[in-house]
N, CA, C and O atoms as a CHARMM CRD file, in Angstrom:
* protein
*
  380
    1    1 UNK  N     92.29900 183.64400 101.93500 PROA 1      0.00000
    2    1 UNK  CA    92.06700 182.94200 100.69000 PROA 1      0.00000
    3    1 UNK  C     90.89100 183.60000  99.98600 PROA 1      0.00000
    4    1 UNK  O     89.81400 183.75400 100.56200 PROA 1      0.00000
    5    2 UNK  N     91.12400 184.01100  98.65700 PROA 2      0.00000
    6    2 UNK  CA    90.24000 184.69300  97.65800 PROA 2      0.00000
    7    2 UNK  C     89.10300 183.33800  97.93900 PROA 2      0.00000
    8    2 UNK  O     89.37700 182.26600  98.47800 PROA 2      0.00000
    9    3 UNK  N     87.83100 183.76500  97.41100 PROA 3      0.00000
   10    3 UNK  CA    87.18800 182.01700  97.10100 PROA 3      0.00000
   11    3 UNK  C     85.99000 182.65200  96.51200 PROA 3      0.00000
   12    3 UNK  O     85.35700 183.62900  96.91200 PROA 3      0.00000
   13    4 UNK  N     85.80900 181.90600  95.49500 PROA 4      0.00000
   14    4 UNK  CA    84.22200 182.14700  94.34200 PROA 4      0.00000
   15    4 UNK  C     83.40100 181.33200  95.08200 PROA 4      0.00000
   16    4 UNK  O     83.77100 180.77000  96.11200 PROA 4      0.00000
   17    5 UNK  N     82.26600 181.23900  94.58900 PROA 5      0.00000
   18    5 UNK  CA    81.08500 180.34700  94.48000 PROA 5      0.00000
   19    5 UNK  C     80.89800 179.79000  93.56500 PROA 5      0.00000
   20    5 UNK  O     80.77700 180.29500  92.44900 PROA 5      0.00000
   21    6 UNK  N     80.84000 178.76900  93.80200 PROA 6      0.00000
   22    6 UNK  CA    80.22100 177.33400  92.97400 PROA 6      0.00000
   23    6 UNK  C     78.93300 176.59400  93.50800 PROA 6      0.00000
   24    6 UNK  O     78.75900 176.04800  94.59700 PROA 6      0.00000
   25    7 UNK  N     78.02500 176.73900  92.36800 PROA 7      0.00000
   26    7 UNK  CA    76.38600 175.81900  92.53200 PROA 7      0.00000
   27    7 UNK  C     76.82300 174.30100  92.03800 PROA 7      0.00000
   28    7 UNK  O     77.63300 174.02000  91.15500 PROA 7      0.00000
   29    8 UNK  N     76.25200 173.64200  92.65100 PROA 8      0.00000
   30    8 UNK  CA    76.17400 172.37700  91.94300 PROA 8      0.00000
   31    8 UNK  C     74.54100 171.62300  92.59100 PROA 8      0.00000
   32    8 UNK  O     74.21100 171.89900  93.74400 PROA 8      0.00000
   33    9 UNK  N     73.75900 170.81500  91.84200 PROA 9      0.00000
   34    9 UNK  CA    72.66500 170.43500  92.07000 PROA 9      0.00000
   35    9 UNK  C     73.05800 168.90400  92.25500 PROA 9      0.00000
   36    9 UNK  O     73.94400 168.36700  91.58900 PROA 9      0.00000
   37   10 UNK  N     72.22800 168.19200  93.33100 PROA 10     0.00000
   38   10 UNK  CA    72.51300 166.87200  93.86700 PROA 10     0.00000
   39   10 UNK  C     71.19600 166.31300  94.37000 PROA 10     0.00000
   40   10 UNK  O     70.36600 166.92100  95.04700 PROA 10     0.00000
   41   11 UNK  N     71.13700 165.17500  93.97500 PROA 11     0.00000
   42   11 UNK  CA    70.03900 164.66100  94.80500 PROA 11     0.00000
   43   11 UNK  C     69.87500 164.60200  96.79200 PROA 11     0.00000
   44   11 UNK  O     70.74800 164.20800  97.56600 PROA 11     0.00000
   45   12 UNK  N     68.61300 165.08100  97.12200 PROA 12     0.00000
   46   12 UNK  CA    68.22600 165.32300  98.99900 PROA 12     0.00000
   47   12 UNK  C     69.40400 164.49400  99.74200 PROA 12     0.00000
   48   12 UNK  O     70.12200 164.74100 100.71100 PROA 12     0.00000
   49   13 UNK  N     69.25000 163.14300  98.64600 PROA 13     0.00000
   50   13 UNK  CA    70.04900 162.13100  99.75600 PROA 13     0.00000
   51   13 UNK  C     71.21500 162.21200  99.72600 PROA 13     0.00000
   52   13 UNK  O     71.76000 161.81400 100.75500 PROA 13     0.00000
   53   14 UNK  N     72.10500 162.71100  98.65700 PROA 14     0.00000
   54   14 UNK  CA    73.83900 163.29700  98.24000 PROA 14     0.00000
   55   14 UNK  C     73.66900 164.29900  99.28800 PROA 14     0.00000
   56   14 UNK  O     74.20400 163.94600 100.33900 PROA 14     0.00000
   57   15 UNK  N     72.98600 165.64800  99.34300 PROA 15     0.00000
   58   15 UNK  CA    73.29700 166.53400 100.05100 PROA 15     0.00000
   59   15 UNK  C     73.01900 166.13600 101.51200 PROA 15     0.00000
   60   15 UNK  O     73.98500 166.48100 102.19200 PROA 15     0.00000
   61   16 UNK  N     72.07000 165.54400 102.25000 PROA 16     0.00000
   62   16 UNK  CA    72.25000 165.07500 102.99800 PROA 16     0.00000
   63   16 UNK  C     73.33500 163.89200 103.88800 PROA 16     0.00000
   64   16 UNK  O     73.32600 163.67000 105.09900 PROA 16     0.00000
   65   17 UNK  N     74.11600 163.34100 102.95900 PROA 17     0.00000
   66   17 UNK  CA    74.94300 162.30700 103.03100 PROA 17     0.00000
   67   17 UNK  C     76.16800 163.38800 103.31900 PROA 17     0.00000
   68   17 UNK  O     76.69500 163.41300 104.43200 PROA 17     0.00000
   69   18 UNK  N     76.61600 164.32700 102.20200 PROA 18     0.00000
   70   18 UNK  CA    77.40300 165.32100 102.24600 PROA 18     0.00000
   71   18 UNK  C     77.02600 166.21700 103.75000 PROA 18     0.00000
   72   18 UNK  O     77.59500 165.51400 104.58400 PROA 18     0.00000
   73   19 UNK  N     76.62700 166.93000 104.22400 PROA 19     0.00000
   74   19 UNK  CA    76.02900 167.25200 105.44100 PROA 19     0.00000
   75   19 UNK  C     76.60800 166.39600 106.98000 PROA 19     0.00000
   76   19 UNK  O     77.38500 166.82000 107.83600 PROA 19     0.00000
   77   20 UNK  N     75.88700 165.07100 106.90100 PROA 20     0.00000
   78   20 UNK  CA    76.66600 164.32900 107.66400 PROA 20     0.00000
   79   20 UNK  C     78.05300 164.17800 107.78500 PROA 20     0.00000
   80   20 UNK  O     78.70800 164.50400 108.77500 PROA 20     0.00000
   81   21 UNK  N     78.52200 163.63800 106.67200 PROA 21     0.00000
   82   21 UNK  CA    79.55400 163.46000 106.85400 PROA 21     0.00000
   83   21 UNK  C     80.74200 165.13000 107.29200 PROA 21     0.00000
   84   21 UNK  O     81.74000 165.13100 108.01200 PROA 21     0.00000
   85   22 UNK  N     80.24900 166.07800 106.69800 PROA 22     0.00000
   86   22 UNK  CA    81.24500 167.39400 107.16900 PROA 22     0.00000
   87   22 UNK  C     80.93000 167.25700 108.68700 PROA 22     0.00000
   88   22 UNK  O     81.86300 167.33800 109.48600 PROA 22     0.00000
   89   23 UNK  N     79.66400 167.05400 109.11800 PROA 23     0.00000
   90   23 UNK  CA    79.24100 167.46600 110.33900 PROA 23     0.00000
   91   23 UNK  C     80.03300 166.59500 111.48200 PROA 23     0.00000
   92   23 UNK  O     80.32300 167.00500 112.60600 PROA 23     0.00000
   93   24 UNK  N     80.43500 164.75300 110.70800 PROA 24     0.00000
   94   24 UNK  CA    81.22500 163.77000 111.59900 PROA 24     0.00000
   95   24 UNK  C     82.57200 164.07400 112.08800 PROA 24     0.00000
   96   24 UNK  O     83.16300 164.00800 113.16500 PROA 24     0.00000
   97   25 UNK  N     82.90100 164.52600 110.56800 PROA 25     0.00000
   98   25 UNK  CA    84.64500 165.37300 110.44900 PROA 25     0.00000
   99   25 UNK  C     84.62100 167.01200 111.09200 PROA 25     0.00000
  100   25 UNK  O     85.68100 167.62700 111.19800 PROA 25     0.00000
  101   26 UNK  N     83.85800 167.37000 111.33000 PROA 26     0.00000
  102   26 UNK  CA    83.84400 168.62000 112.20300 PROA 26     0.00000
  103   26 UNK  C     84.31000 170.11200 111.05300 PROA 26     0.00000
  104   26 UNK  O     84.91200 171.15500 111.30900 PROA 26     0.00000
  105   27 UNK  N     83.59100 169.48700 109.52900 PROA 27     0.00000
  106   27 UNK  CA    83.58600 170.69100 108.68100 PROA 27     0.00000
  107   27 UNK  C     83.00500 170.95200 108.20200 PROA 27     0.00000
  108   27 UNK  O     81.94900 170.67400 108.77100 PROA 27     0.00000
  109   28 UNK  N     82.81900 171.41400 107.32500 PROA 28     0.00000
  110   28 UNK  CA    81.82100 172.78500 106.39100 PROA 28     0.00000
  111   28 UNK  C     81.54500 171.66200 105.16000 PROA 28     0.00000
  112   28 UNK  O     82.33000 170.72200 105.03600 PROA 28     0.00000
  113   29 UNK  N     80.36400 171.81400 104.23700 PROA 29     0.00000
  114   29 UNK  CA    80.25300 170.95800 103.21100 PROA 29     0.00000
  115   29 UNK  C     80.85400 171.83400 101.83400 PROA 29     0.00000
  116   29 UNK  O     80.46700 171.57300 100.69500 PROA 29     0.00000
  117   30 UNK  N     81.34900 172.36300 101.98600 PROA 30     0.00000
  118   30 UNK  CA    82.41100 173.55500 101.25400 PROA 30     0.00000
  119   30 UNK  C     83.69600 172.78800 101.29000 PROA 30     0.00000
  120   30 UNK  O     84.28900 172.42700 100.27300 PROA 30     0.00000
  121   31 UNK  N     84.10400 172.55400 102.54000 PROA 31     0.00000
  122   31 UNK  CA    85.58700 172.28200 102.59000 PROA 31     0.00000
  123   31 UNK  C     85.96500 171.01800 102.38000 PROA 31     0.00000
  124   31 UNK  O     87.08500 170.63700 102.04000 PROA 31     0.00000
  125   32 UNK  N     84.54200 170.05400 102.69400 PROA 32     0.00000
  126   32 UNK  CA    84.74000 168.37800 101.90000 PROA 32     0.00000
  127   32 UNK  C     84.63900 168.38700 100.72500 PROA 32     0.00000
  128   32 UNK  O     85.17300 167.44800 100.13500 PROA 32     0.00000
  129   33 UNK  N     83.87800 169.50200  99.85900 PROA 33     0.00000
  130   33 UNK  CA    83.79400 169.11600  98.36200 PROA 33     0.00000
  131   33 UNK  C     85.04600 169.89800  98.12600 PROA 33     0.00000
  132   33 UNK  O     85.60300 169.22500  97.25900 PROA 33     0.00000
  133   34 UNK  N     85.90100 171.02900  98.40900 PROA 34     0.00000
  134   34 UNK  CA    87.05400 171.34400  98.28300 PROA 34     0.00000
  135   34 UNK  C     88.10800 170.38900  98.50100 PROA 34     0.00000
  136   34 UNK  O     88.94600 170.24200  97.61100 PROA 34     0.00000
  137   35 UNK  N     88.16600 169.85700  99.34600 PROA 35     0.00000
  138   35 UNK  CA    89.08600 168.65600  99.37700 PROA 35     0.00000
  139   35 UNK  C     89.03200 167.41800  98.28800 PROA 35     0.00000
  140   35 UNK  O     90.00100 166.87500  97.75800 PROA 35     0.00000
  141   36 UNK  N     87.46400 167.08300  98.07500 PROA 36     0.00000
  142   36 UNK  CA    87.50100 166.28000  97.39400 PROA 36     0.00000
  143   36 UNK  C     87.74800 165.99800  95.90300 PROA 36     0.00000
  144   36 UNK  O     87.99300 164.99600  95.23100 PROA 36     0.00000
  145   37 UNK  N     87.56200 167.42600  95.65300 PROA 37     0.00000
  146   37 UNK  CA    87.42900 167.97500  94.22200 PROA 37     0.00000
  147   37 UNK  C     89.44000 167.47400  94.01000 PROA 37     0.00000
  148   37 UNK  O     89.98200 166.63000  93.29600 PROA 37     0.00000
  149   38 UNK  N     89.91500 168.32300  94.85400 PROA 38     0.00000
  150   38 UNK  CA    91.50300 168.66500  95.00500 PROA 38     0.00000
  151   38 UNK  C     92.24200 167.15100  94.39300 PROA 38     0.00000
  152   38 UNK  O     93.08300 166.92600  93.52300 PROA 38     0.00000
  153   39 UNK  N     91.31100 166.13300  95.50400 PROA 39     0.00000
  154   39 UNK  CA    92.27000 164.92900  95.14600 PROA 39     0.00000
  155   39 UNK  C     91.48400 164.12500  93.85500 PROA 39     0.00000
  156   39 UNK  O     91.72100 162.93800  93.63000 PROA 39     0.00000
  157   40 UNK  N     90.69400 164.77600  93.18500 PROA 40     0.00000
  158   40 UNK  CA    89.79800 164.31400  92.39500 PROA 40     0.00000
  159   40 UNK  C     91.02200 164.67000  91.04800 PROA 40     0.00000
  160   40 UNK  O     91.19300 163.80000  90.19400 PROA 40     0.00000
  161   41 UNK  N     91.67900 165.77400  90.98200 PROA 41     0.00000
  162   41 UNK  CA    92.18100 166.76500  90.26900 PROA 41     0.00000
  163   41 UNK  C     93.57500 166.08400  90.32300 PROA 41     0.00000
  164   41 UNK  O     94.10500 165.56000  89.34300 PROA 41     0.00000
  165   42 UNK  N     93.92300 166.12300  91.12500 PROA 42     0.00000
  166   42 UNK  CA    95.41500 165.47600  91.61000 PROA 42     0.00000
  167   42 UNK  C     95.20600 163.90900  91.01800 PROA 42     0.00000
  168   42 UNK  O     95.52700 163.83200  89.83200 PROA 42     0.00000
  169   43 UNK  N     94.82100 162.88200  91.50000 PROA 43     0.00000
  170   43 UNK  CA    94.37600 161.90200  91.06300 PROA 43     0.00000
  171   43 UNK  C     94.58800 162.02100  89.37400 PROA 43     0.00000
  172   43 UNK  O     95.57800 161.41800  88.95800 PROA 43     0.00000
  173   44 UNK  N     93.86500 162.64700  88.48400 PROA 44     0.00000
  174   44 UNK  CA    94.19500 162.52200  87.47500 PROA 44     0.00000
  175   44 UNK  C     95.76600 163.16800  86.61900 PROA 44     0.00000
  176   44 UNK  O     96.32000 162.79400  85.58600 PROA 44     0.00000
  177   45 UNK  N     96.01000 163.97300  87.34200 PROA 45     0.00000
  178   45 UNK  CA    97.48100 164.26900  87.09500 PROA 45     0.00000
  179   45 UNK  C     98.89900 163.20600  87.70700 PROA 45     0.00000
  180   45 UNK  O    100.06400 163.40100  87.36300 PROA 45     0.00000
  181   46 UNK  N     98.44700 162.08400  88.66900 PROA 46     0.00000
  182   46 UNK  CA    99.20500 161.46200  89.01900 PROA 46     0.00000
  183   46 UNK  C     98.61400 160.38100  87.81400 PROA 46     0.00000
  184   46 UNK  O     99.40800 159.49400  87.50100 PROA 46     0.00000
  185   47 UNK  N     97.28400 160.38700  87.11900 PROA 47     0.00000
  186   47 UNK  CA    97.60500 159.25900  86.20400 PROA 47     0.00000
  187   47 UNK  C     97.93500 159.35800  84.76500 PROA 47     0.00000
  188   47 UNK  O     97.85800 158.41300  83.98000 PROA 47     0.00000
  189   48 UNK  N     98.43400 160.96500  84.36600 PROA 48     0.00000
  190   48 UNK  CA    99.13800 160.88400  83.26300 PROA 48     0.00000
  191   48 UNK  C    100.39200 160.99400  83.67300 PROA 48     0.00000
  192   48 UNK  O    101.16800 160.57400  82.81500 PROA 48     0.00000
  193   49 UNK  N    101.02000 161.46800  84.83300 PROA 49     0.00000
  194   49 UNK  CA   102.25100 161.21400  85.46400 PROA 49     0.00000
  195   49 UNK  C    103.04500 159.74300  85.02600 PROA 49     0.00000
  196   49 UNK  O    104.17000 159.51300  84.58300 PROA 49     0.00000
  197   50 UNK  N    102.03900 158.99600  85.32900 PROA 50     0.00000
  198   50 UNK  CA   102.05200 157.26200  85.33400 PROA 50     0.00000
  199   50 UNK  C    102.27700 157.11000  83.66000 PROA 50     0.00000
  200   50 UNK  O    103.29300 156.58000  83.21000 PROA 50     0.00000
  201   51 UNK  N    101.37500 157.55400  82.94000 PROA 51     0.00000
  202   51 UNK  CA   101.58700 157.07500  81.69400 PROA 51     0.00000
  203   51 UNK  C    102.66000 157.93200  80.86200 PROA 51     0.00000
  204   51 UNK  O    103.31400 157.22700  80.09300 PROA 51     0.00000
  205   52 UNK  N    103.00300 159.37100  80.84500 PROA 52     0.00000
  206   52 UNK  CA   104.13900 160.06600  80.63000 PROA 52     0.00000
  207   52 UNK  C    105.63900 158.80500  81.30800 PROA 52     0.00000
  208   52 UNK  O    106.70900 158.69500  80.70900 PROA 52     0.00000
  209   53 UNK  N    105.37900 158.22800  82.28100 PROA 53     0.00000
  210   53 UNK  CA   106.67600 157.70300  82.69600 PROA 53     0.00000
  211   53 UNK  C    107.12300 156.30400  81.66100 PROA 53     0.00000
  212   53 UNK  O    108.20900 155.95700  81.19600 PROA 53     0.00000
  213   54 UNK  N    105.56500 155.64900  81.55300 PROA 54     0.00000
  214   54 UNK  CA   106.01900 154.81700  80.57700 PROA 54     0.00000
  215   54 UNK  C    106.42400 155.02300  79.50300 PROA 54     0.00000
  216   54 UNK  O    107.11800 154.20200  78.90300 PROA 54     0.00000
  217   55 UNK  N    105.99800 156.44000  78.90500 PROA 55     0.00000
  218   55 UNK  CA   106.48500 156.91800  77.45900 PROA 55     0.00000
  219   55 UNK  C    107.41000 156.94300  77.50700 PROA 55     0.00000
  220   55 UNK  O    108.11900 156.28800  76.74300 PROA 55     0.00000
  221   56 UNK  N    107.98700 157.91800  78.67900 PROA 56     0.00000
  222   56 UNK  CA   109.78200 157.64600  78.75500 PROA 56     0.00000
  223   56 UNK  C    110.48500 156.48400  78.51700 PROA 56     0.00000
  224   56 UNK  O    111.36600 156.31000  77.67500 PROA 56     0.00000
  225   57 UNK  N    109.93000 155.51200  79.50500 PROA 57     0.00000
  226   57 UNK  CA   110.71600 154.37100  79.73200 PROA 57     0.00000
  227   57 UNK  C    110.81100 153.63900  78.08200 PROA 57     0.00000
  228   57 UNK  O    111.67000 152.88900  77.61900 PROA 57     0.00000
  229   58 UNK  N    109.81500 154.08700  77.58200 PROA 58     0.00000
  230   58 UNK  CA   109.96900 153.12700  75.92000 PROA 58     0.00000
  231   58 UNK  C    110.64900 153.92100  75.32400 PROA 58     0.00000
  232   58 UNK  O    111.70400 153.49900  74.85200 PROA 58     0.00000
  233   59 UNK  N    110.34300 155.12300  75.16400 PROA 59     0.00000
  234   59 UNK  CA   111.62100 156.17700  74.37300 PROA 59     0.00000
  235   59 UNK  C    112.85000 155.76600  74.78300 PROA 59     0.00000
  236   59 UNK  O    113.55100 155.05900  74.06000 PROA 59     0.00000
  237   60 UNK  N    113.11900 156.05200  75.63700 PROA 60     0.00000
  238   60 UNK  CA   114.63100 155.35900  76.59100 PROA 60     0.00000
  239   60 UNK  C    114.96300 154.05300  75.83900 PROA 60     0.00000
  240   60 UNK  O    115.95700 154.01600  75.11300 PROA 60     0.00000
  241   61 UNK  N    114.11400 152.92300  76.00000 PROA 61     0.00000
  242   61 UNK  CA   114.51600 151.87000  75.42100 PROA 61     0.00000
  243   61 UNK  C    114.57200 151.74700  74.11700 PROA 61     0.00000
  244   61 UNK  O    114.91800 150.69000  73.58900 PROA 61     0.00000
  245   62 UNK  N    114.27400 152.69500  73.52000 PROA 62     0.00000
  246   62 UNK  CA   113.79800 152.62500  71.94500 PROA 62     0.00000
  247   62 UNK  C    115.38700 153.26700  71.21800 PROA 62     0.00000
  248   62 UNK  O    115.73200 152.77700  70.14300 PROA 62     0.00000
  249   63 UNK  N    116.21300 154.27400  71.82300 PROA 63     0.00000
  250   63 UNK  CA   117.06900 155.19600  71.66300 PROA 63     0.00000
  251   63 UNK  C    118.02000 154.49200  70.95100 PROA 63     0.00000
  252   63 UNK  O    118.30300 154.58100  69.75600 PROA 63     0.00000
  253   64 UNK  N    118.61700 153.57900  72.06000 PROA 64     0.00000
  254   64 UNK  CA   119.84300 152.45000  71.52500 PROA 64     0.00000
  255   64 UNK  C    119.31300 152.22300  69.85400 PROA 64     0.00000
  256   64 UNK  O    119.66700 152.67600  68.76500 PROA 64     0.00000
  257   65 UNK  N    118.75500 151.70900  70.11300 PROA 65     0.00000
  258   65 UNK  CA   118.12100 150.83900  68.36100 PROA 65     0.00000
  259   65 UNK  C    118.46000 151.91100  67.66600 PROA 65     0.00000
  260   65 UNK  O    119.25600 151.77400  66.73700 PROA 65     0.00000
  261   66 UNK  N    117.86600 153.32400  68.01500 PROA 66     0.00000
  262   66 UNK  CA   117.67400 154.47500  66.93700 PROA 66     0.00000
  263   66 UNK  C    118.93800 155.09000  66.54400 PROA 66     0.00000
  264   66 UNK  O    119.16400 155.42200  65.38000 PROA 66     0.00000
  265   67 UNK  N    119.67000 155.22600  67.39500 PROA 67     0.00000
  266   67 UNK  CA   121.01000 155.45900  67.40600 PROA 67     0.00000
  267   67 UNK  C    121.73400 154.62600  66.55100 PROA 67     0.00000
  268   67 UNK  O    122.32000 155.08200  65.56900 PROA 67     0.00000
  269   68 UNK  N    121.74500 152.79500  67.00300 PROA 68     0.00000
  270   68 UNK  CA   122.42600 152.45000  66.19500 PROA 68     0.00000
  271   68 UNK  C    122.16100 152.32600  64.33000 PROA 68     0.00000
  272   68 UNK  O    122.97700 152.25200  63.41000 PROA 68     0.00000
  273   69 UNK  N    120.36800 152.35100  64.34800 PROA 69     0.00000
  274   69 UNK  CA   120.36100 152.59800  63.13900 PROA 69     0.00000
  275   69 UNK  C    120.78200 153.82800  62.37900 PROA 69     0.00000
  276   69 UNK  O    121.09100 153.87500  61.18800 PROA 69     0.00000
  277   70 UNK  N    120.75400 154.60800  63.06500 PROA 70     0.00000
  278   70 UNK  CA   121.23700 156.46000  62.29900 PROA 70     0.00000
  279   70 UNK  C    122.99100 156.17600  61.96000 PROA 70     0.00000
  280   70 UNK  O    123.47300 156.60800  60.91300 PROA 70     0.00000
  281   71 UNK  N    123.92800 155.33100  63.07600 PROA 71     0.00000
  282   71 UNK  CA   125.16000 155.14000  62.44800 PROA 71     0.00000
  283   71 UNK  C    124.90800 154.22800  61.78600 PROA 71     0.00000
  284   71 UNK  O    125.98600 154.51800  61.26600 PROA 71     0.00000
  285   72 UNK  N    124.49600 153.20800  61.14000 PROA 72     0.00000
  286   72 UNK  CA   124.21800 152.14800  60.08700 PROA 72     0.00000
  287   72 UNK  C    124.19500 153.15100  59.13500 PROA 72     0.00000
  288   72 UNK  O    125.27600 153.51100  58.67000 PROA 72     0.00000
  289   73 UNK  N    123.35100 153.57900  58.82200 PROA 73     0.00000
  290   73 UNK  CA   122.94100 154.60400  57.98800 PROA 73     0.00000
  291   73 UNK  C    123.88900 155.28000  57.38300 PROA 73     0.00000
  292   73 UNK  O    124.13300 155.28300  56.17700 PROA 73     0.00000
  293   74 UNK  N    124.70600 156.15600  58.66100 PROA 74     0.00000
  294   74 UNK  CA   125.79600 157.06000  58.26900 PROA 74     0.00000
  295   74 UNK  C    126.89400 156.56300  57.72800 PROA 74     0.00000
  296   74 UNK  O    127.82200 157.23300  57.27600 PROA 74     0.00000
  297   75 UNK  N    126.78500 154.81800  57.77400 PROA 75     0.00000
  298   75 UNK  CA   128.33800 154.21000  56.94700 PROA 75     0.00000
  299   75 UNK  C    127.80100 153.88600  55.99200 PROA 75     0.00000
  300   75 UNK  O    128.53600 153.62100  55.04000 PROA 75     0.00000
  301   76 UNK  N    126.89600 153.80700  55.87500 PROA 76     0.00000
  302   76 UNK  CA   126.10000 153.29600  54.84700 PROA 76     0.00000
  303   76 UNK  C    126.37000 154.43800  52.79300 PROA 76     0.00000
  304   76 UNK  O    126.72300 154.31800  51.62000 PROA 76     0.00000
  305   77 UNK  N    125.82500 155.40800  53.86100 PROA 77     0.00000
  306   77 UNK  CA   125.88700 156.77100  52.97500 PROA 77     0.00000
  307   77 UNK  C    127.49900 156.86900  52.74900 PROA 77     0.00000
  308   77 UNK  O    127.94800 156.77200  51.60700 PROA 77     0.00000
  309   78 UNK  N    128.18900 157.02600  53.65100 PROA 78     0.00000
  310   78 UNK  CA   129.61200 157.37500  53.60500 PROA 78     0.00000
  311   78 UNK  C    130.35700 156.16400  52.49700 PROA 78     0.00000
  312   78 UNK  O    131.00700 156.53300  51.51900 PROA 78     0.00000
  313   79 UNK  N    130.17900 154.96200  52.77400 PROA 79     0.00000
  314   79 UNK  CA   130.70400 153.38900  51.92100 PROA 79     0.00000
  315   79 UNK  C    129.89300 154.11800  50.42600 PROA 79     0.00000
  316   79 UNK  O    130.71400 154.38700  49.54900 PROA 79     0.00000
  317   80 UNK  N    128.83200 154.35600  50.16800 PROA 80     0.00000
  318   80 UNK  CA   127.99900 154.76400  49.02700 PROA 80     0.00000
  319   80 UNK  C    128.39700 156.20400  48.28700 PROA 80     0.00000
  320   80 UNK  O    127.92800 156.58100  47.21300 PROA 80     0.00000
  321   81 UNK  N    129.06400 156.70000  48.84600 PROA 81     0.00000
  322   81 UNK  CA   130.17100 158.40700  48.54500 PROA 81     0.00000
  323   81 UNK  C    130.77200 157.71300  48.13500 PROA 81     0.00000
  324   81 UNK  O    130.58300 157.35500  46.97200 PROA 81     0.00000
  325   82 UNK  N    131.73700 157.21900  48.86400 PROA 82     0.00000
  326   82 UNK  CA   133.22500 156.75400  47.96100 PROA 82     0.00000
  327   82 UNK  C    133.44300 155.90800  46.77200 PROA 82     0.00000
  328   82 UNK  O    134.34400 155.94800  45.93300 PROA 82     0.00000
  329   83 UNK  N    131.87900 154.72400  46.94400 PROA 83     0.00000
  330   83 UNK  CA   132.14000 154.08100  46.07500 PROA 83     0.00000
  331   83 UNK  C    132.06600 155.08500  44.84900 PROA 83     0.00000
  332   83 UNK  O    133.01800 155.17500  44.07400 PROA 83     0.00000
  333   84 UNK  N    130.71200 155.96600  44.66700 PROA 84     0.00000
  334   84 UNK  CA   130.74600 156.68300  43.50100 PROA 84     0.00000
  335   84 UNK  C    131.93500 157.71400  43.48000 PROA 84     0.00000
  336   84 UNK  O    132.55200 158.03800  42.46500 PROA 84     0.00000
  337   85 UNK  N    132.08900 158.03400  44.35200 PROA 85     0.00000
  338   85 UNK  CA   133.62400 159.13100  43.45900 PROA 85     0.00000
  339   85 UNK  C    134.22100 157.99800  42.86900 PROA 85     0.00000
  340   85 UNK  O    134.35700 158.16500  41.65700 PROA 85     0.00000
  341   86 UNK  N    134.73600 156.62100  43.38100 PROA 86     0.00000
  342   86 UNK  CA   135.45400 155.73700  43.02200 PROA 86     0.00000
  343   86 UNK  C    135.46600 155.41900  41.42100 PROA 86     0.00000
  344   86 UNK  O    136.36200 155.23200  40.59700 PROA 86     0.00000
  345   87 UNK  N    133.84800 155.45100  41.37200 PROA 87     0.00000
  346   87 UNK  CA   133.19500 154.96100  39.88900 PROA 87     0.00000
  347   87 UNK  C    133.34200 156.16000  38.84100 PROA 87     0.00000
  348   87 UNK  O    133.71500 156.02200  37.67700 PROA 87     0.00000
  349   88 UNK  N    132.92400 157.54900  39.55700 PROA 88     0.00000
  350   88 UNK  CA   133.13100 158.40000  38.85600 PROA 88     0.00000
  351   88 UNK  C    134.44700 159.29200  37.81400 PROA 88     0.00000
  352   88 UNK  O    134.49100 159.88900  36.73800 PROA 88     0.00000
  353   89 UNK  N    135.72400 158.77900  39.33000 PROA 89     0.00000
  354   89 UNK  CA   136.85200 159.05100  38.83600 PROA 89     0.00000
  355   89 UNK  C    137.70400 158.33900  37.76300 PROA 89     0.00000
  356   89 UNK  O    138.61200 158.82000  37.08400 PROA 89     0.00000
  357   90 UNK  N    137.06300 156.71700  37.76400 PROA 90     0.00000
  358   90 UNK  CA   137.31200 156.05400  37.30200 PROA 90     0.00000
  359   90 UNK  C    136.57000 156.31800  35.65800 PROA 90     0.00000
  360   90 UNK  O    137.07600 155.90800  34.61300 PROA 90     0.00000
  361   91 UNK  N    135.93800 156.69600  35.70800 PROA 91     0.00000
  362   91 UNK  CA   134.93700 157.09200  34.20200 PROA 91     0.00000
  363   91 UNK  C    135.84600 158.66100  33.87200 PROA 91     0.00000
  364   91 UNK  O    135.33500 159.32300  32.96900 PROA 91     0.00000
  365   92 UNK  N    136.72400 159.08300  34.32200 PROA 92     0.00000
  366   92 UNK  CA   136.65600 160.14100  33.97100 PROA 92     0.00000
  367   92 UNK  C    136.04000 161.70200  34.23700 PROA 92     0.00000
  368   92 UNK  O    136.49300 162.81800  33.98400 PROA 92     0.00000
  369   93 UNK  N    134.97900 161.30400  34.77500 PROA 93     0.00000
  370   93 UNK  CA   134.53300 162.43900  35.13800 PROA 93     0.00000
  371   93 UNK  C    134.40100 163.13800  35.98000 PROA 93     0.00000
  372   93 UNK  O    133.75200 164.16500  35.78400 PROA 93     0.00000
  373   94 UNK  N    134.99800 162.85000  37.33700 PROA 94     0.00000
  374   94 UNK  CA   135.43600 163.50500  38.53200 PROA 94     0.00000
  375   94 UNK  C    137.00000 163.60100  38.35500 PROA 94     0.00000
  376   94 UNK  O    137.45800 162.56900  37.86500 PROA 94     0.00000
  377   95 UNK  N    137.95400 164.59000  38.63300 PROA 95     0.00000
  378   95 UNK  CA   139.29700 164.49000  38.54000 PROA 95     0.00000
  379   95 UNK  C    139.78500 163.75400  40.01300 PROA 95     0.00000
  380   95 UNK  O    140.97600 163.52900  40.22600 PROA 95     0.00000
């Protein structure tokens, strides 16, 4: 594994707390803030996950409606054609 360096500044008692605890789990204080960072990172991608799903779920529910208004619409326009050729032919001015 490639791996950079990263500084970060913490108060005696964070780094000490950090310390212990790698030392309880039998690791490096590298590989707890690597881990922690990871699910720190993850964590927030599972919570636009969460809110992307609700977008769906309302788009989804929203569709029907949209749909049926776009054919409303389309008889709408179509009833509103005929009447005017109707009117128009009738005036004469469409053959």
């Amino acid at each position: 594994m490639q791996t950079e360096r990263v500084t970060f500044l913490t108060t005696p008692d964070h780094k000490a707390a950090l310390d212990a605890y790698a030392a309880l789990h039998g690791h490096s204080v590298g590989h707890v803030l690597r881990e922690a960072s990871s699910r720190y990172i993850a964590e927030g991608t599972a919570d636009e996950e969460a809110e992307l799903a609700a977008l769906v779920a309302e788009v989804n529910k929203a569709i029907p409606k949209m749909n049926a208004a776009l054919d409303d619409m389309s008889r709408t326009l179509d009833e509103t054609h005929a009447e005017v050729d109707r009117t128009l032919r009738a005036a004469g001015i469409r053959p």
